[in-house]
N, C-alpha and C positions, 0 to 999 in steps of 0.2 A: 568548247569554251572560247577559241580564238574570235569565231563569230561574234562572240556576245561581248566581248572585249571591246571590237570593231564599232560594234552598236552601242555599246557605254562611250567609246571616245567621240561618236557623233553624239549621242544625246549632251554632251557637255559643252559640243558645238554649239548646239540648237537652246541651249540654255542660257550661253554666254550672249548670243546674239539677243535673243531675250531681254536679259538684262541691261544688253548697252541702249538697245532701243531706248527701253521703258524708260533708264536714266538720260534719255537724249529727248524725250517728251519732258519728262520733271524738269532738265531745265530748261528748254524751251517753254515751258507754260509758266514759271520765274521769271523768263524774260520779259513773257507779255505783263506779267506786272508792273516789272521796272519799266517798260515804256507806257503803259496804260499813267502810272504813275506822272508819269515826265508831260502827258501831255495835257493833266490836269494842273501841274504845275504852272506850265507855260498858259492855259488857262486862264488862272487866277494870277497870270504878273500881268493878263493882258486884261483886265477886269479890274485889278488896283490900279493900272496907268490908265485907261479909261476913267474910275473912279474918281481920279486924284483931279486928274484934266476937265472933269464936270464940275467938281465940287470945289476945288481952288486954282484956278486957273494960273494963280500969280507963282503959284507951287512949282510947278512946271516951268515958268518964264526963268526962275532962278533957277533951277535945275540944268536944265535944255538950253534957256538963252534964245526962245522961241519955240516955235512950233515944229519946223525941220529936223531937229533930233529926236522926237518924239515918234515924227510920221518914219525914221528911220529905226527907232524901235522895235515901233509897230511891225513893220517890214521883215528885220531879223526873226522877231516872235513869231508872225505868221510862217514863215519858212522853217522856222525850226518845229514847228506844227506839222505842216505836211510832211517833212521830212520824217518824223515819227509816227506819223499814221502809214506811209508809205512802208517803214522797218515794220509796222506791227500788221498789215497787210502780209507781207513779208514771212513772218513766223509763222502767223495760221498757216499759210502757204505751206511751208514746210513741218508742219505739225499731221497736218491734212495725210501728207505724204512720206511720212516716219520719215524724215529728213533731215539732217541736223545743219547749222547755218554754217559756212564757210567761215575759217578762221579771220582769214584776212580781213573780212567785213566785219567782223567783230571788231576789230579793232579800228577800222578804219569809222564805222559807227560812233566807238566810243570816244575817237578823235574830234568827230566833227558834234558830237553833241557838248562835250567839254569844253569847245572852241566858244561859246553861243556866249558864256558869260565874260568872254575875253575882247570880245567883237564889242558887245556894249559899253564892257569898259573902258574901252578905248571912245566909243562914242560920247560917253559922260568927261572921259577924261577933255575931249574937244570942247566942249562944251561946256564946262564948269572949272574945268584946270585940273591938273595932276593930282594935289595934295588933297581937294576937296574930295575928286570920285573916288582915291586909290583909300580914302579914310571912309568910304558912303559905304552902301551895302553888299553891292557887289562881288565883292571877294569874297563874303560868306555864302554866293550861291553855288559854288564850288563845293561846297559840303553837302550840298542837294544830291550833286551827281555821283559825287563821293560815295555818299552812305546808299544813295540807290543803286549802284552799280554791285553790292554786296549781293544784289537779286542774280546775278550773273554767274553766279556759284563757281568762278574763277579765280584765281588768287591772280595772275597773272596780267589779266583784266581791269582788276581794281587797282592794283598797284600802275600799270601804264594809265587808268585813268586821274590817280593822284598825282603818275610824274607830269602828265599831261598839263596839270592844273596848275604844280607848282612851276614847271618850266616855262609856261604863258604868262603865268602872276607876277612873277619873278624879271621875265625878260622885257614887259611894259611898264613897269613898274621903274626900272632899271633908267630905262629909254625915254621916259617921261620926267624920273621922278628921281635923280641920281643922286640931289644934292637937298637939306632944306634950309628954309629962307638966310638962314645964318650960315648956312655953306658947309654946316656938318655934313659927311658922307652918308645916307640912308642904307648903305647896302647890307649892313651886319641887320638891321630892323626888317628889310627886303627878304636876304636868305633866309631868317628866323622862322616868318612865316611861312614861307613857302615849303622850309623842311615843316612843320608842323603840318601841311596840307600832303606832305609826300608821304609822313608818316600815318597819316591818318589815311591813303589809300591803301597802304599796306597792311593796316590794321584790318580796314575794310573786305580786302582780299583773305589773310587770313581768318575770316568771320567767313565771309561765302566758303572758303575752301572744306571750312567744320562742318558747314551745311550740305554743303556736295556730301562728304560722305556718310552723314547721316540719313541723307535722303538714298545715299546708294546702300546702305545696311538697309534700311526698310525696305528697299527695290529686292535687294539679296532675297530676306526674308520671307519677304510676299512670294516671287521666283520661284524658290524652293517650295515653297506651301503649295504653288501653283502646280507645280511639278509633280511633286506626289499625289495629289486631287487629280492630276493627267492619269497618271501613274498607274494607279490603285484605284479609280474610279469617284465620281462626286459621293456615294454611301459611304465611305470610309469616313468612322468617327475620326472626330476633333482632337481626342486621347491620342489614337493611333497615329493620328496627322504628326501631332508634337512629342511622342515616340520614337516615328523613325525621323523629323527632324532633327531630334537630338542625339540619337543612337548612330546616325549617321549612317544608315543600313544601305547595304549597296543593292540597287534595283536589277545588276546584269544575270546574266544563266548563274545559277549555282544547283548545286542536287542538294535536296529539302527532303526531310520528313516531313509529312501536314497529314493532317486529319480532313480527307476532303467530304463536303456534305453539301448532297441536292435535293432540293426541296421543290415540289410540287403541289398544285390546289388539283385535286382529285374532282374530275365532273363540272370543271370553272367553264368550258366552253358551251356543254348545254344549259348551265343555268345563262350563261351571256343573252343566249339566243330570243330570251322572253323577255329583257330588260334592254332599257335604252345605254347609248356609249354612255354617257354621263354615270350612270348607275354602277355600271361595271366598271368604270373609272375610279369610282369612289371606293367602293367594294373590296378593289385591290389595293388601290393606296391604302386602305384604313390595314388592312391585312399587313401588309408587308412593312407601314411602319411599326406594327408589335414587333415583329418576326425581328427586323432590323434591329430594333432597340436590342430585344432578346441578346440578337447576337455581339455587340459592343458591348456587352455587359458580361459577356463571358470570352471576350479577345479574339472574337473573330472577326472575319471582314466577309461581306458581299462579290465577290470578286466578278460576276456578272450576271443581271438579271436576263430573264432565260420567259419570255412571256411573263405566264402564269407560274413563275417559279425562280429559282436561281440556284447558282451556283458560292459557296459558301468555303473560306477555306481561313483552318488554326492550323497555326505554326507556320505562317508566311505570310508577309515579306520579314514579319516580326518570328525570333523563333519561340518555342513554347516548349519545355519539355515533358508537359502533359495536355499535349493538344486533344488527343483522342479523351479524355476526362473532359477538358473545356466543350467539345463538342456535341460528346453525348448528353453532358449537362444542359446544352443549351438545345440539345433536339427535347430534350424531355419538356422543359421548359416553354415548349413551342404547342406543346401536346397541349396542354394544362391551358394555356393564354388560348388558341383557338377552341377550346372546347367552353371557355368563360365568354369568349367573343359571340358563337354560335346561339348561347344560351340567350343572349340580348338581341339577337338580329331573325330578321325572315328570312333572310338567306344564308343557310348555315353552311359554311367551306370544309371541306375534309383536307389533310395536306396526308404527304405520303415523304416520306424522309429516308435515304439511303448514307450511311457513313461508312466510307473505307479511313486505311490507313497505310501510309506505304509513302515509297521513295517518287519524287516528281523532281524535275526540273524546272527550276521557276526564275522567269527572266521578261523582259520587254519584248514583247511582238509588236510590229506593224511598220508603218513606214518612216523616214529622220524623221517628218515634222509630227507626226502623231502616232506613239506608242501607246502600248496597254498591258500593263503589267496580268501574267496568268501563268499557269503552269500548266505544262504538258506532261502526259505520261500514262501509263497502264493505272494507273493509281485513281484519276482521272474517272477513264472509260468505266472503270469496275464498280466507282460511287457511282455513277447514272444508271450503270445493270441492275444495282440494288434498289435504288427509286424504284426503277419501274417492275420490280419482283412487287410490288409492293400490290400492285393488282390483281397478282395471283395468288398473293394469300392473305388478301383481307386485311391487308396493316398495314399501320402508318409509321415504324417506324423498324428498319432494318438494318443491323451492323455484320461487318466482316468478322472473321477469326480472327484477323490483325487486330481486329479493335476490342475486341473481345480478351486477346492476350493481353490488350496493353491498361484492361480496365481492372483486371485480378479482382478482386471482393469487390469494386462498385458492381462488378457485371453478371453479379450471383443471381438478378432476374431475368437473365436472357435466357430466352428459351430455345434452343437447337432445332432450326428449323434440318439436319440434315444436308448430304449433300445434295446441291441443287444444280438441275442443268440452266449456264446461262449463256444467255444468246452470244456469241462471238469466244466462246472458249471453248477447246476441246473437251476440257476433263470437270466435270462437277465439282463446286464449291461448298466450303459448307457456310452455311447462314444462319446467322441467328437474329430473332425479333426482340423488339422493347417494348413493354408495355408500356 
């Protein structure tokens, strides 16, 4: 059990990593929004100053005070342009290569693109005077970065980008604009808004931080889903997925009772041999998803297909304390659905079904990064001996005396085939068949 212990405390390694990745794309692929965002913004400021500068020229002469402030807009906006294609170069970059972006840049990022509307304002402030620019539009495009920076799913982030904006707004503002015309002090109207733009990034940060962990509970969720689908294999119904989700079932070593049952297409290679791959593709897929269905409809699982055949197991990972009932029910079931199959088709399949019962150990094999949930044990080997009895006496469907004990009055049709010599045990068994 120590083993399997070992192997459960790496599988939770190999899961966590998992998850921080997958959360370290989700927000990296947020990010590229918010700058995809920012650079259709800066876009369309440079497409209304274009606009404004074709269509009223005089617009701009008041604004600007010439031409000069304008072609220094221009300037900034183009720079803040590449400067953002360059960050979202950047991301693919490190998305490409499961990489998440260095903190510092992050912030150092979210400085210089918050700066962008401080730089102007100061520009318009030369150019138009203090009280006109710090009253124009300007300061409301701090709510731009503001409310996009929420794509950052950082609380920390959005909040350094509101103090960001109030602490620039606030200290030009200040330095320009200390007093007005009448010589009242402006600074209580100054700090007012500037806390109103502080608050509003910490609102904003609180909003991405919701998002972070909503997007890290979906990541969770998916994760685990994922992990069992490893686990248990991709047949495992969607029931049993959200079963042992829920049930919280642990996948390490444990000793299990299960109803183990292998199933075989009796004769599938010589009929392959006259038919094209496609045909025999089809053949068995149509086959195995009866079979499958069959079996999720009586709580078992696939636990590995086997060619022309699989391996089949009730009462694990989920337990069942009438696995051997579920089992036989579902071999019978199998009997009935290929013999309706056969009736409809040119190539009619025989299957051959052995069901033990007995103690296994069922846990994860294989290496950290890729496990596969199965069970070991005599339990095991003894359902495959039974399959293949199954050609020497003409049937398709064979139970143990275990299974036979544990079916009481359902198993009043089993017929006592006697003790039978089977291959890899000393001493004969006895067997019995199912019609």
């Amino acid at each position: 059990m120590a083993k399997f212990a070992s192997r459960k405390t790496r599988q939770h390694a190999v899961l966590s990593e998992d998850f921080e990745r997958e959360l370290t794309r989700e927000v990296l692929r947020t990010e590229l929004l918010r700058v995809r965002a920012l650079i259709m913004t800066g876009c369309v400021m440079i497409v209304l100053l274009t606009a404004t500068f074709v269509i009223d020229p005089a617009i701009v002469n008041r604004i600007w005070r010439g031409t000069e402030g304008v072609v220094h807009e221009y300037a900034l906006l183009a720079g803040f342009l590449l400067f953002e294609v360059w960050v979202h170069s950047q991301i693919r970059r490190n998305l490409k290569l499961d990489r998440d972006l260095p903190v510092i840049r992050r912030y150092v990022g979210a400085f210089i693109e918050t700066s962008l509307p401080t730089l102007i304002l100061i520009l318009q402030i030369r150019s138009m005077g203090a009280s006109q620019a710090l009253g124009f539009v300007l300061p409301l495009v701090y709510f731009i970065f503001i409310i996009l920076s929420t794509l950052r799913l950082d609380f920390w982030l959005s909040t350094f980008t509101g103090f960001v904006a109030a602490a620039e707004l606030l200290a030009v503002a200040l330095y320009y604009n200390s007093a007005s015309d009448t010589g009242e002090p402006l600074i209580y109207f100054h700090a007012v808004r500037s806390t109103v733009i502080l608050v509003c990034g910490v609102l904003a940060g609180a909003v991405g931080a919701q998002l972070r962990r909503q997007f890290a509970a979906s990541i969770a969720a998916a994760t685990a889903r994922d992990r069992v689908t490893n686990l248990f294999g991709q047949h495992v119904s969607p029931q049993v997925v959200e079963r042992l989700m829920t049930a919280g079932t642990s996948a390490s070593g444990d000793l299990r009772r299960v109803a183990v049952m292998f199933v075989d297409f009796r004769g599938f290679t010589a009929g392959a041999q006259t038919r094209t791959p496609q045909e025999v593709v089809d053949r068995l897929d149509g086959a195995f998803a009866v079979l499958v269905d069959i079996l999720d409809r009586h709580g078992g699982i696939v636990n590995k297909f086997l060619g022309d055949g699989f391996l089949a197991l009730f009462g694990a990972p989920l337990e069942a304390s009438d696995a051997a009932h579920r089992a036989v029910a579902a071999g019978r079931e199998m009997l009935a659905a290929m013999d309706r199959i056969n009736a409809q088709t040119s190539w009619p399949l025989r299957i051959g079904i052995g069901i033990h019962f007995g103690e296994v150990v069922a846990g994860n094999i294989g290496s950290p990064r890729r496990k596969e949930y199965t069970v070991i044990g005599d339990t095991v080997n003894f359902a495959s001996r039974l399959e293949a009895l199954n050609k020497d006496f003409g049937s398709q469907l064979l139970i143990s005396a275990s299974v036979r004990e544990a079916l009481g009055d359902d198993g009043d049709d089993a017929v006592a085939l006697g003790e039978v010599e089977v291959r890899g045990y000393e001493r004969p068994v006895a067997v019995f068949q199912l019609g």
